[in-house]
N, C-alpha and C positions, 0 to 999 in steps of 0.2 A: 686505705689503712694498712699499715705494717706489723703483721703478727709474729709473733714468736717462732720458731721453728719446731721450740722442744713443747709446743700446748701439744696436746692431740688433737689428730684431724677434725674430733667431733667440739672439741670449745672454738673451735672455728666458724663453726653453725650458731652457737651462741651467739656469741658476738656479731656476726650477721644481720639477725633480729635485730640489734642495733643499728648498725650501719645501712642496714637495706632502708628501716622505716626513716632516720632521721640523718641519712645523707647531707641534708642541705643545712641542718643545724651547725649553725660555727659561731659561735662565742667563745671573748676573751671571759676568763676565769670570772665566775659570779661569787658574788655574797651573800649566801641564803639565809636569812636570821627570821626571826618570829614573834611576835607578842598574843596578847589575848585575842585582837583583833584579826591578824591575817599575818600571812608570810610576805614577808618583806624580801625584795631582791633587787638586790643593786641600790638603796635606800628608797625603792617604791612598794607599795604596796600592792597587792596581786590578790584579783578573787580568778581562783582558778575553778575550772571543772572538770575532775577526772572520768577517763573511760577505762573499764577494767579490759584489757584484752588476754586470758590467759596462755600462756604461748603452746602449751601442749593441747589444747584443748580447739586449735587452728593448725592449719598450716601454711608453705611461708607462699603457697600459690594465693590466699586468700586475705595475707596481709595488705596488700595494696588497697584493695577494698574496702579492709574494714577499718584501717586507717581514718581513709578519705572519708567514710561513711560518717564516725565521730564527729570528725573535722567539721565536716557540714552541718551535725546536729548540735555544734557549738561545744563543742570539748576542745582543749588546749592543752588534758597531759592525758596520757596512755600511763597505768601503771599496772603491775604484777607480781601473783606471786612466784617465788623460785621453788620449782620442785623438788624438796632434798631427795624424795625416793627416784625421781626421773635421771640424777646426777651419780649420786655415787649407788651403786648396782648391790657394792658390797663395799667391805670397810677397803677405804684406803685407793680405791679404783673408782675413779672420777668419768664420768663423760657427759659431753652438753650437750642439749639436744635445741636450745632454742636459746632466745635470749626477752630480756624487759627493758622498758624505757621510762625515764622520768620520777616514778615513786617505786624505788623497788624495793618491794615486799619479801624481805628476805626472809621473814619467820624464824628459825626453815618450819615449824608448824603452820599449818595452813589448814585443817580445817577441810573448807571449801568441799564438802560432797567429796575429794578427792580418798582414794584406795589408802587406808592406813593414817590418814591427815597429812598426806604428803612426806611422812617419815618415812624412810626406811625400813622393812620387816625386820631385817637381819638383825637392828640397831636393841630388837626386845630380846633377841635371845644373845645378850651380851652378857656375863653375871652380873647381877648383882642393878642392872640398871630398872631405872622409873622413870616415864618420862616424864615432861616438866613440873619438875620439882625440885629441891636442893640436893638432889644424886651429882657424883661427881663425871661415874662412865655416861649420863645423859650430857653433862657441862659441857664435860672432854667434848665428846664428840660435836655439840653442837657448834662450841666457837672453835673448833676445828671447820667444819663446809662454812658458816659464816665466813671466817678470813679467807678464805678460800677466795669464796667468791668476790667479797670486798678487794682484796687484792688482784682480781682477777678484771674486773672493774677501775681500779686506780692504773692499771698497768697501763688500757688500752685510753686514759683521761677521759672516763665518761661522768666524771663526778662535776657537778656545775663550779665547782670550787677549782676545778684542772681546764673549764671550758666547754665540760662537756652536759648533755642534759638531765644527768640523774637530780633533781632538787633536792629529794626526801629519801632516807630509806627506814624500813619497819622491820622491829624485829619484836618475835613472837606475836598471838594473833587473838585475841577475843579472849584472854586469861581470864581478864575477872569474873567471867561467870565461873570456871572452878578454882581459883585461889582457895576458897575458902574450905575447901574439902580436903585439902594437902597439909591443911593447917600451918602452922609457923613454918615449916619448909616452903609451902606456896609462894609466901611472904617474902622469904631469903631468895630465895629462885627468881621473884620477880627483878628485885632490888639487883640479884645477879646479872640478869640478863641484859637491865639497863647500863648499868656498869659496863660488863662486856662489850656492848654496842657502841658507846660511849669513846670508850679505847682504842675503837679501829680508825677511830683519826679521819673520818670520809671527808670535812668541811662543808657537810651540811645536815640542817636537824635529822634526828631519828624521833621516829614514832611509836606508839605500842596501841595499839587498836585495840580497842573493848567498848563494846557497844555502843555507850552512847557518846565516846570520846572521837568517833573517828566519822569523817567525813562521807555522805552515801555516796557510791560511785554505781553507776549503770554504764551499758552499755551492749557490752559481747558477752552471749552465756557459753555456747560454741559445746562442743561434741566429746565426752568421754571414751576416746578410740579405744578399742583394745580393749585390757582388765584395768584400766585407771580409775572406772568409778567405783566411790565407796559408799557409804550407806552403813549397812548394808539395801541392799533395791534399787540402788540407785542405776538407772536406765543409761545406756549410754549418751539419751540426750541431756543436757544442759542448759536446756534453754531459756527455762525459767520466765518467760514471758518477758523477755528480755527488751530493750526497744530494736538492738539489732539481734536478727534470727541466728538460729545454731548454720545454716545455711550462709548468712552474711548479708540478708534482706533486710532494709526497713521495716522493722514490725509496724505500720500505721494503721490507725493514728497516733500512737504512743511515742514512735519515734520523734514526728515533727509536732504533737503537744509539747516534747520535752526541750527540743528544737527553740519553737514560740517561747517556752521560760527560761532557756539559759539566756535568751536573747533581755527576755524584761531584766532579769536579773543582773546580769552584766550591765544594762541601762542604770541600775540603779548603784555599781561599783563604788562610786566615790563618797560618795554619801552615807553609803553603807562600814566601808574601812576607815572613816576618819572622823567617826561620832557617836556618840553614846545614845539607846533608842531610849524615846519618851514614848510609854505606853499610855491610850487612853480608850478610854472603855466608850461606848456608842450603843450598847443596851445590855439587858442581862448575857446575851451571847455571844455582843459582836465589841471587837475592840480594833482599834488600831494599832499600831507601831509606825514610829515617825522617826526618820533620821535627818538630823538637818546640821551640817557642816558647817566651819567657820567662814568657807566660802558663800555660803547661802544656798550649795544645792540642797535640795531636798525629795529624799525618797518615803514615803507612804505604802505600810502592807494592810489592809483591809479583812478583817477575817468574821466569819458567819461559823461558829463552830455547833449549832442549832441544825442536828444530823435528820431536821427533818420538813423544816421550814426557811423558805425566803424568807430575806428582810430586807429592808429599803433602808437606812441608815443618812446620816445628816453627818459629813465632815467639811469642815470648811465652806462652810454656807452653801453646801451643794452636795444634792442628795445621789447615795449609789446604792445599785440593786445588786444585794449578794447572796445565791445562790447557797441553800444548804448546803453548809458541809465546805468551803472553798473560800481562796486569798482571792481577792485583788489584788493586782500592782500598780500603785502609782509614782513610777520616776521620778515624775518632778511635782508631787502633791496632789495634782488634779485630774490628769488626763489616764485612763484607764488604759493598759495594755495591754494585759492578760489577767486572764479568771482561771480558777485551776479546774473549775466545773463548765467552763463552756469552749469545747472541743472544736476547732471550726478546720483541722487539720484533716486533710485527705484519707480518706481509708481503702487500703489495697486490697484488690479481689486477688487472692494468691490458691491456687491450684496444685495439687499434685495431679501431673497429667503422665498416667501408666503406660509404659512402651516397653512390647514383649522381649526378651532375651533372643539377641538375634547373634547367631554363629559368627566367627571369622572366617573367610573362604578358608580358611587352609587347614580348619575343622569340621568343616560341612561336607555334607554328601554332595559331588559333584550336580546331580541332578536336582534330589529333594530339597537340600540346601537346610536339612532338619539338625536341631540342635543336641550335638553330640556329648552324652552325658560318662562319664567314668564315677565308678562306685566301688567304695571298701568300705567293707564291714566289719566295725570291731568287734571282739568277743568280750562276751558280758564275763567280766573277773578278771583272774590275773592276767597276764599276758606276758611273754615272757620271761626272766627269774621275777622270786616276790624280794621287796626291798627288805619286809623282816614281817614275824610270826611273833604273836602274844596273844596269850589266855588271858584279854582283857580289849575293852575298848576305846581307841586313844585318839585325845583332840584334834581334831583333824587341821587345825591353823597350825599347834604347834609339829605337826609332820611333814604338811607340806612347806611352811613358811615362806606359802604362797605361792609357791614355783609352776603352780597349777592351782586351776580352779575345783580340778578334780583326785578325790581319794577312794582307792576299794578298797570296803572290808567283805571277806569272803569266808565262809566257811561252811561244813557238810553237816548233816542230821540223816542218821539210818532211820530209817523206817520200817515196821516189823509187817510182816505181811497177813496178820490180824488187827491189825488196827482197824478197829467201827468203820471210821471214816473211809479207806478202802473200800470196804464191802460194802457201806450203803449210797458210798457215791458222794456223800456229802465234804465240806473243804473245811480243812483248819482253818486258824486266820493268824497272821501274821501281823505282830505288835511293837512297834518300833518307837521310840523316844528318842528326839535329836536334839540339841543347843541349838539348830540351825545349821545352816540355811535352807537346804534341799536337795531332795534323795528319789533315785530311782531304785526300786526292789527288782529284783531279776531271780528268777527260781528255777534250774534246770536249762540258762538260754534262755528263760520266756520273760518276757516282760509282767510284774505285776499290777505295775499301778506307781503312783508318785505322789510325794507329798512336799509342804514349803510353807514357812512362815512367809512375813512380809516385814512391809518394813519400820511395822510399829513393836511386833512381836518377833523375835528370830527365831524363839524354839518350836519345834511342831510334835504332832504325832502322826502314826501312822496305822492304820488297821483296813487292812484287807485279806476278803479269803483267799486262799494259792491253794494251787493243784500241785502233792507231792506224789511221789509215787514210792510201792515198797523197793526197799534197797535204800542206795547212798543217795542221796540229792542238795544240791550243790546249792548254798543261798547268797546272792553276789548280791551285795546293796554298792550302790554310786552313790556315794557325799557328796555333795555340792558346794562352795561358797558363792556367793554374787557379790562381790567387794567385800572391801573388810572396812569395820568399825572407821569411823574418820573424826570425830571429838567425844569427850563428856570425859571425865573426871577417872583416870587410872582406863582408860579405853581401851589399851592393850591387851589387857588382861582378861577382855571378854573371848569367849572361847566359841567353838561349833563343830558337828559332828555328829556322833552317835553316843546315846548313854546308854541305852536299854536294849535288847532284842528279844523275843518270845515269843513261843507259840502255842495256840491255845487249842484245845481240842482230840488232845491223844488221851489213851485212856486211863493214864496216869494223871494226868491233868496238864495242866503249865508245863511246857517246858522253856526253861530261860538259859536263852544261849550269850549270856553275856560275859560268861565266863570262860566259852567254850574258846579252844585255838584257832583267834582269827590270823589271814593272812593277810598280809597289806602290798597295795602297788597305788605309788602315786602318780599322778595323769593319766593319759590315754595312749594308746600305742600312736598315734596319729602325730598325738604331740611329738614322742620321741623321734620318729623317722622324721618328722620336720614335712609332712605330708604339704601343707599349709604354704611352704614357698614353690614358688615360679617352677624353681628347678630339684623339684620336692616328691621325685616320681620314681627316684633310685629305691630302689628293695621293695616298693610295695604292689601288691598284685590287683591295678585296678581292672575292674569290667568294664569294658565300655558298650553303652547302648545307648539309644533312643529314644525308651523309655525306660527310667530310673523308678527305681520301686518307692513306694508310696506307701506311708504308715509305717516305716521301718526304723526302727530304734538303733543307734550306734552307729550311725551311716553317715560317711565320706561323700561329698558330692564334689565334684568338677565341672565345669563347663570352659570353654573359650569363645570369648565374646566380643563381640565391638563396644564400645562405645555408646550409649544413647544419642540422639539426633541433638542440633544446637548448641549451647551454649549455659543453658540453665543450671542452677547449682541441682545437685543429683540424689534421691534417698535410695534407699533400696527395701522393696516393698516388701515383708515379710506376714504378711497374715496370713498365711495358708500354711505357714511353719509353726513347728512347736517351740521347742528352746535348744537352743546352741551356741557357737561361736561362727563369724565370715570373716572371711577374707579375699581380696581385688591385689592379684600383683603382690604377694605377700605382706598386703599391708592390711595391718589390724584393724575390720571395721566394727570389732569390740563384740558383745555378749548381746542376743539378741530374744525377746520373749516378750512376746505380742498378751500377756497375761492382761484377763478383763478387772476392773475396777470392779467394784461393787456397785452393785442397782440400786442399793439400800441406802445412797449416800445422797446426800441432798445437796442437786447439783439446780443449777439456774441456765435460764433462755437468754435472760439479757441481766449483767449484774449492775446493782444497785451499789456506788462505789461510795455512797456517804456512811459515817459512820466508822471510828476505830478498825481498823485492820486487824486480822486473826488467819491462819493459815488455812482453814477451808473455807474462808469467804470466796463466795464466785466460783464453787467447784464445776466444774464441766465433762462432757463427756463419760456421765455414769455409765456403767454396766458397758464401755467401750473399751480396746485397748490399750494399756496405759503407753504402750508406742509400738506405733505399725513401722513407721518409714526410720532407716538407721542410715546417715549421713554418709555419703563417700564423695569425698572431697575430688571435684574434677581433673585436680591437677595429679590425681594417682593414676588415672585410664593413659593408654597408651591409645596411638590411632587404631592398632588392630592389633589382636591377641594378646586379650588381656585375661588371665585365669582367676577366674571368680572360684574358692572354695566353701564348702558348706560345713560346720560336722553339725549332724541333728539329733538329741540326745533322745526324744518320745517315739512314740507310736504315731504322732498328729501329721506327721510333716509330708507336704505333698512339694515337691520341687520344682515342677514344673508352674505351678502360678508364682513362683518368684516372678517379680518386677523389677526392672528400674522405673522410677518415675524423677518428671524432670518437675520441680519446683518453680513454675511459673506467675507469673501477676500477669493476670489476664485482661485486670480494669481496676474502675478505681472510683472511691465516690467521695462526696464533698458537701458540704452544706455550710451557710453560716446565716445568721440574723443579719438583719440591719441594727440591731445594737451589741454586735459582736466586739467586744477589743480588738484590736492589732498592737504588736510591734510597732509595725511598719509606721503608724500612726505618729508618734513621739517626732520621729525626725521629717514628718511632715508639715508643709507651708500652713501656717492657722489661720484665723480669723480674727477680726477686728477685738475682740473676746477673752484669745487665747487660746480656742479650741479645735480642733486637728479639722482639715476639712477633707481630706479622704474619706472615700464611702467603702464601706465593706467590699472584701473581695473573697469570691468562691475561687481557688488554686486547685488544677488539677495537672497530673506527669505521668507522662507512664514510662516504663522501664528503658535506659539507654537504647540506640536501637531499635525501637520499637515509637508507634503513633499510635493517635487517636481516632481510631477508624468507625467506631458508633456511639451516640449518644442514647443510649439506653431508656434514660428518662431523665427528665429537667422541669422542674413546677417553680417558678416564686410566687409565692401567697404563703399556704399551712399546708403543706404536704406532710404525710405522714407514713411511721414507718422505717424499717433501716434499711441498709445497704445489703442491695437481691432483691426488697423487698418494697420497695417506696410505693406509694399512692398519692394520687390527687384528691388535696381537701376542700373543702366547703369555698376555698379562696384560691382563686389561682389564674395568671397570666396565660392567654393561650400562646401566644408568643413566645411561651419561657423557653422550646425547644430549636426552633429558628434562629433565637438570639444566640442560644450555646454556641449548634452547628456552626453558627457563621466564625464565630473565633475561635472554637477546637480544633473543627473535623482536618484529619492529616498531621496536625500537629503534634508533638512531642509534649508538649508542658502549654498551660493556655491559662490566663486568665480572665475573670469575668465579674466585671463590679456591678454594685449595685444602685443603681444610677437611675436616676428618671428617665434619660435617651434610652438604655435598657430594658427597662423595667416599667408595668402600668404601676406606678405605687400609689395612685390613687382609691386604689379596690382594697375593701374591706375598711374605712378608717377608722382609727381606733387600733387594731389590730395590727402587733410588732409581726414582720412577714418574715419568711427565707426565704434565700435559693437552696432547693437541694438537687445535684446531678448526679447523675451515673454514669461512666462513660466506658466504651470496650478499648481494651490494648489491644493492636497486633504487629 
């Protein structure tokens, strides 16, 4: 490719993301067009299946992978959103950090959990602006970065209409849920935007996503490096139970379930885009959907929407058992090849395996070879000059406008030296009211204690006793934000900070220091020296030791380290810390705070997936951390001396049980009936009948590079139980372990039908049997 000389070196990076993932893409200019039915290209019709990859949210070490990974799981477009807050920093100064392919989602709102909805901060304290709505400074600005990038886009011919593979692009992002709150501006705003879109001339459709307009795409949830996530709460994973991991693993069996459907689905293309469906009912719960073309193919979906009973069902003179709560597919009318309830895809035993912090020689003690730690400690309040002084308490978003996660407000209370509470020993208590998000109190240098909404409520309060002493005594609170706001209706304008301060217990009564002269300094002095990069060691006075102190608040840590062992994608274990920011190589591994769920929440062993979906169905992991391991991406390590940075903002944090752990599939398990669907089945040799004559097959793989070195356990009959956990039932082949061994052991990927030569399937009749295996990776 030929780039411009006058872009900046970073839309060079952008466009990359293109060229790196879809090199090999070369088409003559296409013609994208659309009906009710499907997009049409080149005058065919096309059922496509998108994979979201969001490009900040990866890096370009782990794009080959997660490519390839979709590929396989039966996707044929990658699409994403554009991050206006990633691009332009401030008005007018643009930089790229990544690039999209195929459907690009240009918004520029986005929503997405992302810091601010993907907007820019700077873009709210413009005068006079509102974002989407009929404001003109929000217009301006937006089909301002839109042409941008559209033209930035046309330049290098990625639009399918120049040859290249953008099909689709989207602008703005799930409106309609607040249109109606903006009122007739909402309206005009809409109508604007489509217009606007409209006009940039791409030569292929645009889209506007809202709820139930826009097509579901899965895929990549991937990692909120740095302060990118928004919420507010939102963790820097993103994984969302994704089918592929924040890591770049196959989540299975989710992956290859969804794998198995794009495949029936795609089976049933033609039929599906070139005919109108004939619904017909098959009992009070169960109906079909028939699509049958002028050609004569015909596609059949089968559905049981009875969240709590099977049913047996009579279509075309030939009866199917469907499964509460779940489709059938039939391709070609008759032959079944996937149920949405019967899982017969591989499930991975996946591992975080802990491997201590180990020195680089050229920070090691020649001898002991012990891990040498460096510490600075900030001091609680200002630090050197205050940005500005007010007899009053002020929104902490709109001070720091984000530049930092952190604001102090500081200020003194004299104390008489009769005060009760002196003399009897006893403590005032300190009374705090915040908007959110979260605050640590500090009285004299000493830590008091910490308070935090979540992420259903942002405002909190605070009350704890503190130790003052007579004379002057210094009261430094830390405001917090943990992302900012990311959608719902005028979302800007939500605020956080401090509203109240008081202290209760002098002998006059209340005292409220909310009016008193606070000083303000925002971030951390750590931040401002730049502590945090590689070559980040000018002006600041670290200590270095051996052992690094423990339970210390405002504390810097250092280490230099190698590398973990292998090849494994990489977390870094954080349970024995309280809450801060890390950093590897001065790159952002984001905000880190191993905070426990509630126990109170009612979480499940194994979930029940029939039945309407709602956002705490299948909760897991009660009263556990809502995220221990935080993502570092392998292609940030260097082979050796790599500076890992800490800051720890509590009292909790011990440093030394930091981990890397490596992210391994150590095994993997598999099960299926002999009346399981297949795929595979459809384009199978049949019978005199019609009907497929493949026998079910148990599929198992373990990780590139790696084999199937033990068979854990293997039963066909009724085995019972899950994966870890499996038993022998009432019915069972003793042979069933022998047969595996013989076509696994050593092997990479094996499979194992179910065959009479294999299998006794005479035992139990009557009784539909499985195989279920387990087998170890190494």
């Amino acid at each position: 490719m030929k780039l411009s000389s006058s872009l900046p070196i970073t839309c060079f990076v952008l466009l990359f993301f293109f060229f790196f993932f879809f090199s090999t893409f070369c088409l003559a200019s296409s013609n994208v067009t659309y009906d009710r039915h499907s997009l049409i290209i080149n005058g065919q019709r096309k059922l496509l299946i998108s994979a979201a990859i969001h490009y900040p949210r990866s890096v370009p070490g782990m794009w080959p992978g997660l490519v390839q990974t979709a590929k396989e799981g039966g996707a044929d477009v990658i699409e994403s959103y554009v991050f206006w807050n990633g691009h332009e920093l401030s008005p007018d100064k643009i930089v790229q950090q990544a690039g999209m392919y195929m459907i690009l989602r240009i918004g520029p709102f986005v929503a997405a959990e992302y810091n601010f909805g993907g907007v820019p901060v700077w873009l709210h304290y413009i005068p006079g602006t509102v974002f989407r709505t009929d404001n003109e400074p929000f217009k301006y600005y937006m089909q301002k970065f839109t042409t941008l990038i559209v033209n930035l886009m046309k330049k290098e011919k990625l639009f399918a209409s120049q040859g290249g593979p953008i099909i689709l692009a989207q602008v703005e992002n799930e409106y309609g849920y607040y249109e109606k709150d903006y009122g007739e501006g909402g309206k005009r705003y809409a109508m604007w935007a489509a217009r606007m879109a409209v006009s940039q001339n791409i030569g292929v459709p645009w889209i506007m996503c809202q709820q139930f307009d826009a097509p579901d795409t899965v895929y990549h949830g991937g990692t909120n490096f740095g302060r990118t996530a928004g919420g507010p709460f939102i963790t820097t994973s993103y994984d969302y139970e994704a089918p592929i991991d924040e890591y770049g693993l196959p989540r299975n069996p989710k992956w290859g379930h969804l794998k198995e459907l794009h495949k029936a689905i795609k089976l049933c293309e033609h039929a599906l885009l070139n005919s109108e469906p004939i619904n017909l009912l098959l009992g009070p719960s169960q109906e079909a959907d028939i699509y049958t073309d002028s050609s004569g193919a015909c596609a059949a979906f089968l559905a049981n929407t009875d969240d709590k009973n099977d049913k047996t069902v009579e279509f075309r003179n030939m009866s199917y058992h469907l499964p509460a709560w779940s489709v059938s597919i039939l391709p070609d009318c008759k032959n079944v090849v996937f149920n949405t309830a019967k899982v017969s895809s591989q499930t991975s035993t996946v591992e975080m395996v802990p491997e201590k912090l180990q020195p680089s020689v050229a920070s090691a003690d020649k001898d002991l070879k012990a891990l040498k730690w460096e510490v600075f400690k900030e001091k609680a309040g200002i630090w050197g000059e205050a940005d500005f002084v007010k007899n009053e308490l002020v929104d902490h978003i709109n001070t720091t406008k984000d530049t930092s996660d952190y604001l102090w407000y500081t200020t003194s209370i004299n104390v008489s030296e009769d005060e009760e509470f002196l003399k009897k020993g006893s403590h005032p208590v300190l009374l705090i009211e915040s908007k959110g998000h979260a605050l640590h109190a500090f009285v004299n240098q000493e830590m008091q204690g910490t308070a935090s909404g979540n992420g259903t409520h942002f405002p909190f309060k605070f009350k704890k006793p503190i130790s003052l002493k007579a004379g002057r005594n210094e009261i430094a609170l830390l405001s917090m934000t943990v992302g900012l706001q990311n959608a719902g209706s005028f979302y800007e304008f939500v605020g956080a900070g401090l509203t109240s301060v008081k202290i209760e217990g002098f002998k006059t009564g209340t005292v409220d220091l909310s009016k008193y002269s606070w000083t303000y300094k925002i971030g951390l002095q750590g931040e401002h020296l730049g502590i945090y990069k590689p070559d980040g060691s000018n002006g600041v006075n670290w200590v270095s030791t051996s052992e690094p102190p423990k339970k210390q608040p405002l504390t810097w840590y250092k280490a230099v380290v190698d590398p973990p062992p292998g090849d494994e994608p990489i977390g870094l274990d954080m349970l024995e810390m309280g809450k801060g920011l890390a950093w590897l190589n001065g790159e952002e591994i984001g905000r880190y705070w191993p905070r426990k769920s509630s126990p109170h929440l009612e979480c499940v062993q194994e979930c029940d997936y029939r039945g309407k979906f709602f956002p705490d169905k299948c909760l897991t992991g009660c009263g556990q951390p809502t995220q221990r391991w935080y993502h570092i991406p392998r292609s940030w390590f260097k082979p050796s001396g790599n500076v890992l940075v800490i800051f720890e903002e509590t009292n909790n944090g011990d440093p030394t049980k930091i981990r890397f752990s490596r992210r391994k599939t150590s095994g993997a398990c598999s099960h299926i009936a002999e009346d399981y669907p297949s795929v595979e089945h459809i384009s199978q040799k049949k019978d005199e009948n019609g009907n497929n004559k493949k026998k079910a097959t148990v599929h198992l793989k373990c990780p590139q590079n790696s084999h199937i070195s033990a068979v854990k356990f293997a039963s066909f009959g009724t085995p019972t139980g899950t994966c870890g956990s499996y038993s022998i039932g009432d019915c069972h082949d003793p042979n069933s372990t022998s047969v595996v061994e013989k076509v696994c052991l050593s092997e990479n990927e094996c499979a194992i039908e179910l065959t009479e030569e294999n299998f006794d399937k005479s035992l139990c009749p009557g009784t539909t049997k499985k195989l279920v295996v387990e087998v170890a990776c190494s």
